[in-house]
Phi, psi and omega in degrees: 000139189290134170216173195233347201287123173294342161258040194225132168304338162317330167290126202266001183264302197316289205323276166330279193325309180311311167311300219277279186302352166267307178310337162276326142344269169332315184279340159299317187284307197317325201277317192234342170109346158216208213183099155258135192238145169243136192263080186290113186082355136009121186242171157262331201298321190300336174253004155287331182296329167223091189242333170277359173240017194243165162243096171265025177280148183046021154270107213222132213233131145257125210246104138305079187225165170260022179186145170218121207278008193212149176295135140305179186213019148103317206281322179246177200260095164246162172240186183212110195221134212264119153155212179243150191258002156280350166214107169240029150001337189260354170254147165297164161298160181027031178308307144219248174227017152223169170227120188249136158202101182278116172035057162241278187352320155317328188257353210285339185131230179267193185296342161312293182285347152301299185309308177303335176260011154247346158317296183284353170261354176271353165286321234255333191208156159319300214263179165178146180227095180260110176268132211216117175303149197276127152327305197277344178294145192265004176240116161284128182293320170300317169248033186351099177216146181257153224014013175329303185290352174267354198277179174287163176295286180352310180260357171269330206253334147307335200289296195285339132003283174291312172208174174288150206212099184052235197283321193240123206290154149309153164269150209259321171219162172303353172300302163272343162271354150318298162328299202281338178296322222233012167277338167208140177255153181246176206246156142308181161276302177274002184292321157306327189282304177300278186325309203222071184290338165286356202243165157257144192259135159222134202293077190272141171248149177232133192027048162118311214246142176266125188295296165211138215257121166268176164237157185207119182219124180270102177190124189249098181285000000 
């Protein structure tokens, strides 16, 4: 069944994207015999959720985050490492040898910390796959709301205000409805483009309109 749901193996844009990254996988393990990856801003519920569609022999996953709403349980080789995936300073360049990231870079703040958190993922491995929802699709996805992200701050921070909005509960006051107004600014092509200037962007669409930008660097020392 087609779905659009961000936990469901069903979703057919995750799925391609998965697809993708497993051929980048694969091609790590074929060259050196493994294939280390960081998951930057990384949950485990996301790779249990595709786990029949990975080949995970000599694959080893680090999940870079500053909260984890969960454990590993041991069945995949995931660690779980508490920190920001905008300063990492204790990994080496290329420490490893892809960087994965599915709808963080939207969340990371401002334009610093955007920049900073594709400094560090084009550092951090040869290779990378960032994934980011496109500015221009007209339902933001996080408050499935449809043109909520074109709108001035003034009237988003009424919205949520007023009501509850996708992922984020009404707000009670103006405090929290900032927080949700100010949880993901979404990124552009070119602004994807100027972040991973080394990368190929490549676009998924929906009925047409683009839905959300990969940044993609293929490259196997």
């Amino acid at each position: 069944m087609f779905s659009l749901s961000p936990a469901s193996s069903s979703n057919v844009f995750r799925k391609r994207r998965v697809q993708r990254l497993k051929a980048m996988v694969a091609d790590h393990v074929a060259a050196k015999g493994r294939c280390r990856i960081v998951d930057l801003g990384g949950t485990p519920e996301f790779w249990h959720v595709w786990r029949d569609e990975m080949n995970f022999d000599g694959v080893t996953i680090t999940c870079i985050n500053l909260g984890f709403t969960a454990e590993t349980d041991g069945s995949l080789p995931i660690e779980l490492v508490y920190g920001s995936a905008c300063d990492l300073p204790e990994h080496a360049d290329n420490s490893f040898d892809v960087a994965f990231s599915n709808s963080v870079i939207e969340h990371v703040g401002n334009w610093a910390n955007k920049s900073a958190f594709a400094r560090e993922a084009r550092r951090l491995a040869p290779s990378h796959m960032i994934q980011t929802p496109s500015f221009w699709f007209p339902i933001e996805p996080h408050a499935r709301f449809p043109l909520l992200h074109w709108l001035p701050d003034p009237l988003v921070y009424r919205i949520h205000l007023a009501m509850r909005t996708g992922f984020y509960p009404r707000a009670a006051n103006l405090d929290e409805a900032m927080v949700s107004l100010e949880d993901a600014r979404l990124l552009d092509g070119r602004q994807m483009r100027y972040l991973f200037p080394d990368s190929e962007l490549v676009t998924e669409r929906f009925i047409g309109l683009p839905k959300s930008l990969m940044a993609v660097r293929h490259a196997v020392s």
